[in-house]
C-alpha positions, 0 to 999 in steps of 0.5 A: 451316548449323546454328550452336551457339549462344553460350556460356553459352546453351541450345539454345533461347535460355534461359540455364543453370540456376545451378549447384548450391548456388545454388538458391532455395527459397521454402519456406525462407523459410516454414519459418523464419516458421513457427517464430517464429509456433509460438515466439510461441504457446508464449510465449504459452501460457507467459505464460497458464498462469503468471496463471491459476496465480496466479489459482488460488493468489490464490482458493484464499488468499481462500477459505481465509484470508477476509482483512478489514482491521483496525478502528481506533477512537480511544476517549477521550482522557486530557489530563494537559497542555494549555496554549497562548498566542498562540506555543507550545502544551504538549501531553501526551496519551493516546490509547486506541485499539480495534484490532479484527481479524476475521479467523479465520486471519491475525494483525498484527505491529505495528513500533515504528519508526512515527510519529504525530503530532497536528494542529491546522490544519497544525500539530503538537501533540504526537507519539509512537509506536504501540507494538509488539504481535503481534495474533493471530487474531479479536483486540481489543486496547485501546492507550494511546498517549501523545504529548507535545510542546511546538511554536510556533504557526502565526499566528492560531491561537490564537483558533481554538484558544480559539474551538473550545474556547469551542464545546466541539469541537475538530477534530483530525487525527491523522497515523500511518504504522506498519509492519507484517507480515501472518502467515497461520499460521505464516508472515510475509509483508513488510513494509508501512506503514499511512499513516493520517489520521484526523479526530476531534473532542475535545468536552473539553480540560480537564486530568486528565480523560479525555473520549470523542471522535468520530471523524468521519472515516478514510483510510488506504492501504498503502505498501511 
């Protein structure tokens, strides 16, 4: 005798199928991972076009503007005062320096709210200010920066100083951080600082003359 078979089961033992809406398509969850990959591959021809844009803009300013750094160079030095014992040191001083800049189409403006200072062995001689100026293109300009100060000598100090005098080369640092704006054409650019330390060596220090000096040694670095 033929029996129906159970409910909820077909003809040939397999359960039903489930009921529309409940249907699982694999393909979905492909199609879904497809599109984040073709999202990741837009950003990333994005991200491309975007640096080799810049690349293009920075050679086409290199070509064009053939940007060089300034030259600086301390000249002479011009000693009104200069006296020192064993515990302070009076100092006023005139620095000429060269600025020389080469390039054909970007000039300098130079800000007056700088510092620059005068060392001797760590400690401060004599400070002032590098004045303000605009240097224009394939310019050299000759500076006269006065510095006076009146400061307390660091211990043992005072022999090197008249030790280095005796042997006619005293050894100088000379500390400066001097902001200023590059200008291509008409147009400024931000602000950065000059952070300079420059060694030179003085070979006279006798009042009211003005004596060459050697610059043995420049570094300096840009700063925002």
């Amino acid at each position: 005798m033929h029996r129906p078979p159970p409910y909820g089961m077909a003809g040939d033992g397999r359960p039903p199928p489930y009921p529309y809406g409940g249907e699982y398509y694999p393909h979905e969850r492909r199609r879904g991972g497809n599109i984040c990959v073709r999202c990741i591959c837009c950003c990333y021809c994005v991200l491309f076009f975007i640096v080799l844009i810049i690349a293009a803009i920075t050679l086409y300013l290199f070509t064009v503007y053939d940007p060089k750094a300034p030259i600086y160079k301390f000249e002479a030095l011009d000693v009104k005062e200069f006296g020192y014992n064993d515990s302070n040191i009076n100092a006023d001083l005139i620095l000429t320096l060269k600025a020389d800049n080469p390039n054909k189409a970007i000039g300098f403006i130079y800000e007056e709210a700088n510092t620059f200072n005068v060392t001797y062995s760590g400690s401060t001689i004599c400070s002032g200010k590098f004045p303000s100026f605009h240097q224009g293109h394939k310019n050299m300009t000759m500076l006269q920066i006065e510095l006076k100060g009146k400061n307390p000598f660091a211990l043992g100090l005072y022999e090197s100083l008249q030790d280095n005098e005796r042997h006619g080369k005293v050894p100088l640092i000379i500390l400066a951080k001097v902001p200023f704006k590059p200008v291509l054409g008409d147009s400024k650019l931000r602000e950065f600082n000059i952070l300079a330390n420059v060694t030179i060596s003085v070979h006279d220090m006798k009042l009211g003359k003005k004596t060459e000096i050697e610059q043995s040694k420049i570094n300096y670095s840009l700063a925002k």
